[in-house]
C-alpha positions, 0 to 999 in steps of 0.5 A: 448279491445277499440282496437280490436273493432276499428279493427272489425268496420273498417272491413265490416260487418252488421249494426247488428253487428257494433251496437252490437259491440258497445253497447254491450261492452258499457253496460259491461262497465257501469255495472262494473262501476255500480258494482264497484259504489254498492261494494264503497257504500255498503262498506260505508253503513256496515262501518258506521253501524257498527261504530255505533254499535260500539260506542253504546256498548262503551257508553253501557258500560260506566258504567262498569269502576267502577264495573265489568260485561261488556254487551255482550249479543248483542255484540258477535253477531256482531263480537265484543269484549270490553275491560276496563280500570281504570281512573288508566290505569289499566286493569279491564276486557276483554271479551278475553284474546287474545286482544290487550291490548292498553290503549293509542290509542285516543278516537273514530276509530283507527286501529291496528295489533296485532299478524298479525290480523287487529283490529278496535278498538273504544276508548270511554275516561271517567272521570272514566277510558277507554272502548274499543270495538274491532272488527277484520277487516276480519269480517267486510270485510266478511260483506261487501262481503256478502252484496255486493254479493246480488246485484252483483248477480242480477246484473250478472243475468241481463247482459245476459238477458238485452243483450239478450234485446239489440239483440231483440231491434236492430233485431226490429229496422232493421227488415224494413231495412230486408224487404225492402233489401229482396223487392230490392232482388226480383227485375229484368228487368220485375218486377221493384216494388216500395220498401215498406217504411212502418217503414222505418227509417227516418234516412233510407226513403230518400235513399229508396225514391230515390231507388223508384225513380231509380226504376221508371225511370228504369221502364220507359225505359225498357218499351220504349225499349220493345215497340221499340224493339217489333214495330221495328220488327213488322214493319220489318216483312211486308217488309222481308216478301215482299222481300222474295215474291220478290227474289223467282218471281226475280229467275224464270226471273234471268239466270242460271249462276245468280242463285247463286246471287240470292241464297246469298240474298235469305239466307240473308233474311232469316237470317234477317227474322230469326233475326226477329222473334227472337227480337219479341219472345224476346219482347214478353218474356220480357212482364209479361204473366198473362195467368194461367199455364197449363198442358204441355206434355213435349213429344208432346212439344219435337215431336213437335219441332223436327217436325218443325226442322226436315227440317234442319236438313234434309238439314245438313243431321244430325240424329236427334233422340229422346229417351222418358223414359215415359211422364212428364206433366208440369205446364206452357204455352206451347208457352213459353216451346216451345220456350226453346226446339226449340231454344235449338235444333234449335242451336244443329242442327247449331253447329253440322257438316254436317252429325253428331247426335243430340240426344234429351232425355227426362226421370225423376228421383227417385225424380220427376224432369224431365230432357230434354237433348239435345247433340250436336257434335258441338264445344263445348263452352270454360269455360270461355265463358260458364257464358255469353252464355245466355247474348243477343247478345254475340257470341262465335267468331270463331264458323263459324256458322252465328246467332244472338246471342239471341236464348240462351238468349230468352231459358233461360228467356222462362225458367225461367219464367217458373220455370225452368233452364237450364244447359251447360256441354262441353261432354267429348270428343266432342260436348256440351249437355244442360239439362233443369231441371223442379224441380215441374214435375209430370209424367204422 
């Protein structure tokens, strides 16, 4: 047994579970110890009684040696039988004829067997002759286990319940380690919360003050990498601005055979500008809003977007449709929804080939959950890239298709933030299609 639980501690497991582990095999043990103790004693207990009782009817009787009429009116009760004999050695009376008959055993507690029944006899020695009072051994070690049975019953009805004890004290005793574990469970990059350490353990309160001390520190810098990252691209929008006023004065004056020079920077600049103001809507997202919801047409928020892309998709000739099967409001802001659909198609229409569709549907189901579905003829994504498409800056190499690997990222933080989420499926044959799934929609 000591075995099998060295074997269960050393595999990993609760703190619950190690406790009960030991405790519970420890308080077994100290109540068989505790059983075995009340069995000893109890035994002791009738056992001496019983002698007693036995040398009491002896000198009862003393008399007796002399005239016949042995006192057995108490006798009987308690499992005894007497036997007389003269100063002589001669038998004078025996409660039964089915005793054992012997006149030399010294005086005081002896134990015999006569035709295979055990006997306790007590010899009481007179100057007028000899009493004997017998009982058999099996009636007093069915006394024993009668008596000892009450309080083994007790004690078998409390195991399970002072067990039961045990759980709730040890359920008690780390039900703060549970809230602080559940507190640490919530925490993210935009919510870094100090861990409750109201009753902590004092065995417990240094590690989690020092977790409280991480959480700060952490806090702290992903508040210096906001504000960097949020005025770095706030200064970088004047001068990308300027640069583009610049590059379209520069085309009226550059010749005809430069125009392709100038078209290169132009696109870079734009991408730049691009980068730009997607570090910026990053920055943005990554500071708590505490703006109140409200209710969003998730149809004027697709047309929308598909207005505003609807130039880019133009300049790639790709389809670009919409399929509405009915409203669906939403609770949220709409900036932030706005943002998932428009990077989601903005990437679509990237990703497709020149003259391809993108399909952009909206529908709710039996449930109430409303879904937005975006598909693509793009490449599609390999499974095992799919886990780390929303890392920021991760890129697929090999796509061909210049970015800077945050749209995806700034999509699904909008989303969740919203209480939505978002799915990547590679389509059957070619292309890739992203769901964004609203569980708390109503339609309209």
């Amino acid at each position: 047994m000591l075995r099998s639980i060295r074997r269960r501690l050393s595999e990993p497991q609760s703190l619950r579970q190690r406790l009960l582990c030991w405790l519970i095999p420890v308080y077994i043990l100290v109540a068989a110890m505790t059983t075995a103790l009340s069995w000893i004693t109890a035994a002791d207990m009738v056992n001496s009684f019983m002698d007693g009782q036995m040398e009491s009817f002896a000198r009862l009787n003393e008399g007796a040696t002399q005239a016949r009429g042995l006192k057995l009116a108490d006798v009987e009760h308690g499992g005894y039988s007497m036997v007389l004999w003269n100063a002589d050695g001669q038998l004078i009376e025996a409660s039964s004829p089915t005793l054992p008959l012997l006149k030399d055993l010294p005086e005081g507690i002896s134990r015999v067997s006569h035709d295979g029944t055990r006997w306790l006899v007590y010899s009481l020695h007179t100057p007028t002759g000899i009493v004997q009072c017998l009982q058999e051994t099996e009636f007093r070690d069915r006394s024993i286990f009668k008596f000892s049975n009450k309080a083994l019953i007790w004690l078998v009805l409390l195991i399970p319940s002072s067990s039961y004890v045990i759980w709730l004290a040890i359920r008690a005793s780390l039900r703060p380690l549970e809230r602080v574990s559940r507190a640490a469970a919530g925490q993210n990059e935009r919510n870094l919360t100090e861990l409750p350490l109201a009753g902590v353990p004092d065995e417990i309160r240094p590690l989690v003050q020092s977790i409280n001390s991480l959480l700060t520190r952490l806090r702290q810098s992903f508040a210096a990498q906001q504000r960097f990252v949020h005025d770095a691209a706030h200064e970088l929008r004047t001068p990308m601005a300027a640069l583009n006023l610049q590059l379209q004065n520069l085309r009226a004056e550059i010749p005809e055979a430069s125009q392709p020079r100038i078209d290169a920077m132009e696109s870079g600049v734009q991408r730049a500008h691009r980068l730009v103001e997607q570090l910026l809507r990053l920055a943005r997202g990554d500071a708590a809003s505490s703006r109140p919801a409200q209710p969003v047409s998730l149809e004027a928020l697709l047309r929308n977007s598909i207005t505003a892309l609807m130039p880019l998709a133009d300049a790639r000739g790709i389809d670009l449709g919409c399929d509405v099967q009915g409203d669906v409001i939403v609770q949220g802001q709409s900036d932030e929804l706005r943002s998932v659909t428009d990077n989601l198609i903005d990437n679509a229409l990237r990703y497709s080939p020149p003259g391809g569709t993108v399909d952009v549907r909206l529908w709710c189901d039996a449930s109430g959950v409303a879904h937005i579905e975006i598909a693509d003829e793009g490449p599609g994504i390999d499974r095992q890239h799919l886990p780390r498409v929303f890392d920021r800056f991760f890129r697929v190499l090999g796509s061909g298709v210049e970015g800077s690997g945050l749209g995806l990222a700034i999509a699904q933080g909008a989303a969740q933030r919203q209480g939505a989420r978002i799915e990547l499926h590679n389509r059957p044959r070619r292309g890739l299609l992203a769901r964004v799934i609203f569980e708390a929609a109503a339609a309209a």
